[in-house]
C-alpha positions as CSV (number, residue, x, y, z in Angstrom):
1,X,88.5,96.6,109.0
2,X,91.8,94.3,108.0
3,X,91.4,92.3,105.1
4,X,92.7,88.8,105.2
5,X,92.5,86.0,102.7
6,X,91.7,83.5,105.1
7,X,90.6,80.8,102.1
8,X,93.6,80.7,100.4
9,X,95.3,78.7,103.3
10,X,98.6,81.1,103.1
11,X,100.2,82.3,106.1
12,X,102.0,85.0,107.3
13,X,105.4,83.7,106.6
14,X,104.6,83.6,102.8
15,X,103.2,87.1,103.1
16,X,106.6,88.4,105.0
17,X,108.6,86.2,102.5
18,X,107.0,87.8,99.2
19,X,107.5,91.1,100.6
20,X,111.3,90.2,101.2
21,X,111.2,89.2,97.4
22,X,109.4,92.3,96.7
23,X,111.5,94.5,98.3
24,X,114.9,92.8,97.4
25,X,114.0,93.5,93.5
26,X,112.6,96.9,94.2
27,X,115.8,97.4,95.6
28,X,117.9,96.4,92.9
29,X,115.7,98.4,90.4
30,X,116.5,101.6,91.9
31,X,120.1,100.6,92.3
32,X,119.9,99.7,88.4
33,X,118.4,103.3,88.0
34,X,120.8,105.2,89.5
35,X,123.4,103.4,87.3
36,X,121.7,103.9,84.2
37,X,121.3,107.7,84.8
38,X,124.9,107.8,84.7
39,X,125.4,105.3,82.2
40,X,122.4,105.3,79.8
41,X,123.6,103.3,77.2
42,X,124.8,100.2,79.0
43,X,122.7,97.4,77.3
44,X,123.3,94.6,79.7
45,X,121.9,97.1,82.5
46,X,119.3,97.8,80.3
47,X,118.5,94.1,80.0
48,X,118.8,93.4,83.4
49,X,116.7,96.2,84.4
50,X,113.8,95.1,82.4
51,X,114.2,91.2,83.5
52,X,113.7,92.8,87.3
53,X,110.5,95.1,86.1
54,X,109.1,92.0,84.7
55,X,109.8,89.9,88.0
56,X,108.7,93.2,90.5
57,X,105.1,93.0,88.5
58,X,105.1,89.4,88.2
59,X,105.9,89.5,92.7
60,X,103.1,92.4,93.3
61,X,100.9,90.5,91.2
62,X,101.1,87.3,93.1
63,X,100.8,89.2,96.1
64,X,97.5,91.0,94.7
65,X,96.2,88.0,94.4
66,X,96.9,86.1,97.7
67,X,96.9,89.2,100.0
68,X,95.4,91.7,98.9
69,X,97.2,94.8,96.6
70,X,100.3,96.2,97.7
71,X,100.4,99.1,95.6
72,X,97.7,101.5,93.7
73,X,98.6,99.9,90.6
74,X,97.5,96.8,92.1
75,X,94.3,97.6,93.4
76,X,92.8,96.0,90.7
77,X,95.0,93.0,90.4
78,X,93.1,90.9,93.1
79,X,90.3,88.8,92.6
80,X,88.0,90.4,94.8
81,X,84.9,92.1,93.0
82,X,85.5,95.4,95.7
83,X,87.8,97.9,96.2
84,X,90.2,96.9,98.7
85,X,93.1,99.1,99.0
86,X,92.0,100.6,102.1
87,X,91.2,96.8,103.4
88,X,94.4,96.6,103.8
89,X,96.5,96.6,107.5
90,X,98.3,100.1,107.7
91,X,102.1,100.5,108.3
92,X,101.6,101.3,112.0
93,X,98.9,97.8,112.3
94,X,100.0,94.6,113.4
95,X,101.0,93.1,109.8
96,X,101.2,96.6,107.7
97,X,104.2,97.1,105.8
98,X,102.9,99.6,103.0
């Protein structure tokens, strides 16, 4: 059973384009780790790693609540009154992308 927020009017190029977002922060966050482990006290890297945590959250959020969570840390960011983590379309389904 796929869950899809048909109400909320959004389609599936907003889905794909906040999980482009999504995954172009979560990709700079690692990159941002991997320099701090080699250069822990850089504060403008520290900075700028905490502005992308705060905009990563702020992205799975938005996504929780339009589509569904994205992540287990999500689950119980959307407004549903269920569990819906396994609602959700699996990698290998048409729309998955977990």
């Amino acid at each position: 059973m796929l869950m899809q927020n048909q109400n909320c009017g959004c389609s599936n190029s907003s889905r794909e384009q906040l999980l482009k977002q999504i995954d172009e922060v979560s990709f700079t966050l690692y990159d941002l780790l991997l320099f701090l482990d080699t250069h822990p006290c850089d504060e403008d890297a520290m900075a700028c790693y905490r502005r992308h945590v705060g905009t990563r959250k702020k992205l799975l959020k938005e996504f929780a609540e339009k589509f569904g969570p994205l992540t287990p840390d999500t689950a119980d960011l959307s407004e549903e009154s269920k569990w819906q983590w396994v609602m959700q379309p699996w990698p290998w389904e048409k729309g998955g992308s977990r």
